[in-house]
C-alpha positions as CSV (number, residue, x, y, z in Angstrom):
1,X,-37.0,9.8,-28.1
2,X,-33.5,8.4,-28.4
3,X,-31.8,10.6,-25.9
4,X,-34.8,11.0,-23.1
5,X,-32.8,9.2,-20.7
6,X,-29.4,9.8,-20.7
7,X,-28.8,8.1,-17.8
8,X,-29.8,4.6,-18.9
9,X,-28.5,5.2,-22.5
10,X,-25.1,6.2,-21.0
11,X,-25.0,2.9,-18.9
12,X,-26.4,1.0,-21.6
13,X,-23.7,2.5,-23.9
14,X,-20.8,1.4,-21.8
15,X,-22.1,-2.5,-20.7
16,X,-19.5,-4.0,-22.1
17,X,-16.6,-2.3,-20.9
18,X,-18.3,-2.3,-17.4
19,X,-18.4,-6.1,-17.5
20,X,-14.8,-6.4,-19.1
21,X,-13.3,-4.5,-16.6
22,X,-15.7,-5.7,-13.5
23,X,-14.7,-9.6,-14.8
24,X,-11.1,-8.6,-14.5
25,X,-11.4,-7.0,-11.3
26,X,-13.1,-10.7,-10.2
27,X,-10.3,-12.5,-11.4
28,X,-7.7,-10.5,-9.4
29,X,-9.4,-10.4,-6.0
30,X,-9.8,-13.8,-6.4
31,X,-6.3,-15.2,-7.9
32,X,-4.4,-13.1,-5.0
33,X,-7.2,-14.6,-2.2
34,X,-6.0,-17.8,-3.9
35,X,-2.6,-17.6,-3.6
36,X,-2.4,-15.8,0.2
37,X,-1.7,-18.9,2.1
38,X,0.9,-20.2,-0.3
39,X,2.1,-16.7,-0.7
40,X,1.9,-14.9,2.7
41,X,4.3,-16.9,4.8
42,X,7.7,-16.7,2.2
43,X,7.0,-13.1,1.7
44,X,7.4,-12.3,5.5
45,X,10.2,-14.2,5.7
46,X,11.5,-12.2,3.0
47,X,10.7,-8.6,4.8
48,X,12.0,-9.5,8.0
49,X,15.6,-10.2,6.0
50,X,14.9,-6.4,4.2
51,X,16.3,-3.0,5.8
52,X,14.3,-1.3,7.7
53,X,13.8,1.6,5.1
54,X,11.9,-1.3,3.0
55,X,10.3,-2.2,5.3
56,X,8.3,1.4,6.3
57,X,7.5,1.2,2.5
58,X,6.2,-2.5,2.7
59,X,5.1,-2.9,5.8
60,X,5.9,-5.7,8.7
61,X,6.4,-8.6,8.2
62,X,3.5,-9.5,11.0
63,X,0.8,-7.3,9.0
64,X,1.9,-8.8,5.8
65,X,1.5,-12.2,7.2
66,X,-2.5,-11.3,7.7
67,X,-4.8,-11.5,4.9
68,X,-6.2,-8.0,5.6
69,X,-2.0,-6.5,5.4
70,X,-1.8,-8.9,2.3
71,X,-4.5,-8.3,0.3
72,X,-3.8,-4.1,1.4
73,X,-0.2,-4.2,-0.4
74,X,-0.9,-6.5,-3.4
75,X,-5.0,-5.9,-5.2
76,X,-5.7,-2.7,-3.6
77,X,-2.7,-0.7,-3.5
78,X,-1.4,-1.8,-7.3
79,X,-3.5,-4.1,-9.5
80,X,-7.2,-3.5,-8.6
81,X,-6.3,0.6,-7.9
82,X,-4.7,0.9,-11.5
83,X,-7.6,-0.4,-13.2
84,X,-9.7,1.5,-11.3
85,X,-7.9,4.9,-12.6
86,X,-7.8,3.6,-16.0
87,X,-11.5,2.7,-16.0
88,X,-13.0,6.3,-13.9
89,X,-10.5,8.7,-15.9
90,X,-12.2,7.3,-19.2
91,X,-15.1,7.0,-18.0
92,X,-14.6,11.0,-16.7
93,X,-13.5,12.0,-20.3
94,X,-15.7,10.6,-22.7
95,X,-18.6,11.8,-20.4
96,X,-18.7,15.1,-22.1
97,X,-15.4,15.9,-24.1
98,X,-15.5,12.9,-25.9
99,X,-19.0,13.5,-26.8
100,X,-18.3,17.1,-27.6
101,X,-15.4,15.9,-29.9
102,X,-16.7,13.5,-31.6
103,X,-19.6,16.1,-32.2
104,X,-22.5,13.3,-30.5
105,X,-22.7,16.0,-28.0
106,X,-24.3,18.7,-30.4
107,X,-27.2,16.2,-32.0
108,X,-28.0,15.7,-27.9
109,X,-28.2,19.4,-26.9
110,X,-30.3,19.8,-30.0
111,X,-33.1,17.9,-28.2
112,X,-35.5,19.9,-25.7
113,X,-33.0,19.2,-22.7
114,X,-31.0,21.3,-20.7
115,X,-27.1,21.3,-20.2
116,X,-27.4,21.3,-16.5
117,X,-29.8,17.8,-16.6
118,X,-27.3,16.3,-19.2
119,X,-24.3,17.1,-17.1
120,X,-26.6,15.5,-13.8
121,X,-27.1,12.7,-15.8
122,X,-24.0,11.8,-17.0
123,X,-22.7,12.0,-13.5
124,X,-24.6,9.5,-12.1
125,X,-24.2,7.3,-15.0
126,X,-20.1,7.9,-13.7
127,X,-21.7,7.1,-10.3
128,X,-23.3,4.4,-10.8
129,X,-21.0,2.7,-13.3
130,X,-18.0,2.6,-10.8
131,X,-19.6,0.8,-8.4
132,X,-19.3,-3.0,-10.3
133,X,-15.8,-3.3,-10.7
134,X,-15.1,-2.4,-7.6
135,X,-17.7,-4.8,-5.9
136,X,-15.9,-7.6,-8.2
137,X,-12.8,-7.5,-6.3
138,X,-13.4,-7.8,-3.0
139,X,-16.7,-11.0,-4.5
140,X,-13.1,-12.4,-5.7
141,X,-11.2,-12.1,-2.2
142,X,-14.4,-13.6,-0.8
143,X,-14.8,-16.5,-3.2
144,X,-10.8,-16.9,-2.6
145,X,-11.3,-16.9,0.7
146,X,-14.1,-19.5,0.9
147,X,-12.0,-21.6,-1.5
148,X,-9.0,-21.7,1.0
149,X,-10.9,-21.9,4.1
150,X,-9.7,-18.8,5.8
151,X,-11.4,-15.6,6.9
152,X,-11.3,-12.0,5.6
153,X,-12.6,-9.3,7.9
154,X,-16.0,-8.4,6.0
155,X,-15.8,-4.7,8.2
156,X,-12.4,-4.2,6.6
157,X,-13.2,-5.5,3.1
158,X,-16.2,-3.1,3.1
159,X,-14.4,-0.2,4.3
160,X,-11.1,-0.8,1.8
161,X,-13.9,-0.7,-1.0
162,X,-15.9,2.1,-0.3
163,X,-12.2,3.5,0.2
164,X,-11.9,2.3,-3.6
165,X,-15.4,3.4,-4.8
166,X,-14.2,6.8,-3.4
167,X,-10.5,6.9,-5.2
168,X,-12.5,6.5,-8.4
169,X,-14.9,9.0,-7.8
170,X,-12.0,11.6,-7.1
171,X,-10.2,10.7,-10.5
172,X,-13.4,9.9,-12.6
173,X,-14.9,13.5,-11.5
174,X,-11.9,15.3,-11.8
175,X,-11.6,14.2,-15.6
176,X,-15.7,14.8,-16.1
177,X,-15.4,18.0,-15.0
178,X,-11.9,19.1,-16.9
179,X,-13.7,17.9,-20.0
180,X,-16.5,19.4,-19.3
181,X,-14.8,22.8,-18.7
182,X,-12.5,22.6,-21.5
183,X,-14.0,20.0,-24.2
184,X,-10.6,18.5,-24.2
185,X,-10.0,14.9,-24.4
186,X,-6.4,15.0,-24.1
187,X,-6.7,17.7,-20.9
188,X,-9.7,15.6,-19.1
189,X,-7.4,12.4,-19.1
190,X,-3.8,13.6,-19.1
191,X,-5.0,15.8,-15.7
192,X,-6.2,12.8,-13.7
193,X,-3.8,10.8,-15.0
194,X,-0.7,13.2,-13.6
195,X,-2.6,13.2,-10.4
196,X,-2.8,9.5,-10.3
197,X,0.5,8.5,-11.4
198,X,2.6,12.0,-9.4
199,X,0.4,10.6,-6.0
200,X,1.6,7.0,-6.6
201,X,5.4,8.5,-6.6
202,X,4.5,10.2,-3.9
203,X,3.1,7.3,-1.6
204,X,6.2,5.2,-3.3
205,X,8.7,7.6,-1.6
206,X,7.6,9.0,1.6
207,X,7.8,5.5,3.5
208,X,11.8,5.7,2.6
209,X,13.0,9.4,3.2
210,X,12.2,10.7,6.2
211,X,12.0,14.6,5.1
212,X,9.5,13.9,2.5
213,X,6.7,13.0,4.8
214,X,4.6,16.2,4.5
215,X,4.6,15.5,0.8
216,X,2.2,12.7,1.4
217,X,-0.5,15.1,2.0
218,X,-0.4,16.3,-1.8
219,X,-0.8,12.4,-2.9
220,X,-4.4,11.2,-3.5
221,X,-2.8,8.0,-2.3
222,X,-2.4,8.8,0.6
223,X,-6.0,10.1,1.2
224,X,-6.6,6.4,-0.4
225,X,-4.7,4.0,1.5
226,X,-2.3,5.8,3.6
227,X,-3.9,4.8,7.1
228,X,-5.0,1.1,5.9
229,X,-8.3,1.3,5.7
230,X,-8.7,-2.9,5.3
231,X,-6.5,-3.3,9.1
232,X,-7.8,-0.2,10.7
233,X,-10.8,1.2,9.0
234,X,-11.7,4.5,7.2
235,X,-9.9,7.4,8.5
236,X,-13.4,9.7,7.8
237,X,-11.3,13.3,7.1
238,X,-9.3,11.2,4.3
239,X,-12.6,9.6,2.7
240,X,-13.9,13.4,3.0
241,X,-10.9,15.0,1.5
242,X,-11.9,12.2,-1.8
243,X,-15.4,13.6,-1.5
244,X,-13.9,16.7,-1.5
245,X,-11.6,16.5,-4.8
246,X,-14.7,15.2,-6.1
247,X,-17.7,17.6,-5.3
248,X,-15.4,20.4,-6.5
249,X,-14.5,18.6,-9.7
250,X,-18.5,18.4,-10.1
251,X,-18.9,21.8,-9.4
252,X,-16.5,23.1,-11.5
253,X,-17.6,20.9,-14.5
254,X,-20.8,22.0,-14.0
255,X,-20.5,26.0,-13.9
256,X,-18.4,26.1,-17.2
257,X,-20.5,23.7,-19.3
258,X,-23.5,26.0,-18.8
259,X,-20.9,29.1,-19.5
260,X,-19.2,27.8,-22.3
261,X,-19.6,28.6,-25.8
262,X,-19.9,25.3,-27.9
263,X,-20.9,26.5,-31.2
């Protein structure tokens, strides 16, 4: 039967954009690995001549003169983390509401298969189809590194990933489960998106004015990145708080998809 596995049909469905998107990711971890000893040196040169204020937001010129403080401000914190929100929030949306929109989503409930097992199955499709692109970025750092003979901390790299893997899992379930709830397309990607982009502000602007520094604990950011998980590890209440965002997101998603009236 064409929809018995759901799982597999969902992965098989979205190959391409996986590898698109993973092959990206590659190129990035590995262009900026390329360019660190080139780059690293002029830049902290640069923040030592910035004001202080900058420099909070930046970071020091010592740390940014590492490949682990390096590699923190440029892939992980802007490139590699955009993509990464572009790729979980679709992949979030067109889990359900896209399928209920584009009415593929009746023809599969019309087989002998529950809600509850679809829902399961597209999350680990979500799950599972995360975990590529961000593996291709820190295989590019590595490659990069190799190239240019220096080392990266492989406990750091692993740690700033899983960090990564669990960034997207926060935004990708958040927008499964909005659609989900709502069968709205525009709600399951605007949501995430607002939370995405209104965190990023956030993490932008603490760094500079002092009396916004409780704010950082509404960004996702911060939960993200905020204690440098590539220099000093994973901070485990911030990876649980990510779980957290997550889990409920699934929960939620779950409870009014088997409640909701989709005739």
């Amino acid at each position: 039967m064409m929809y018995s596995n759901i799982l597999l049909k969902t992965l098989r469905d979205g190959q391409r954009s996986t590898f698109f998107f993973s092959a990206g990711q590659l190129a990035i971890g590995l262009l900026l690995a390329l360019l660190f000893p080139d780059v690293a040196s002029s830049f902290a040169g640069m923040i030592e001549d910035l004001p202080e204020f900058f420099q909070a937001f930046i970071g020091s010129a010592a740390e940014f003169a590492t490949p682990e403080g390096f590699l923190t401000a440029d892939p992980y914190s802007a490139i590699a983390l955009v993509i990464m929100f572009a790729f979980s929030i679709n992949r979030g949306m067109g889990a359900i509401a896209a399928e209920e929109r584009n009415h593929t989503l009746d023809q599969l409930l019309g087989n002998p298969i529950s809600r509850t097992d679809v829902y399961l199955q597209k999350s680990l499709a979500l799950i599972v189809d995360c975990i590529l692109p961000v593996a291709a970025v820190a295989v590019g750092i590595l490659i990069g590194a190799l190239i240019m003979d220096y080392s990266v901390s492989i406990s750091g790299l692993l740690q700033m990933s899983l960090s990564l893997l669990l960034i997207s899992y926060a935004t990708g379930f958040l927008a499964l489960g909005i659609g989900a709830a709502t069968g709205s397309k525009t709600l399951a990607m605007g949501i995430p998106a607002a939370v995405a982009v209104i965190g990023y502000l956030i993490h932008i602007l603490v760094p500079l004015v002092d009396t916004l520094d409780d704010l950082k604990y509404i960004s996702i950011l911060h939960y993200y990145i905020g204690d440098k998980p590539f220099i000093n590890g994973l901070t485990p209440w911030h990876s649980g708080v990510l779980l957290a965002i997550a889990a409920i997101s699934f929960i939620f998603g779950l409870y009014r998809f088997n409640n909701r009236d989709l005739a």
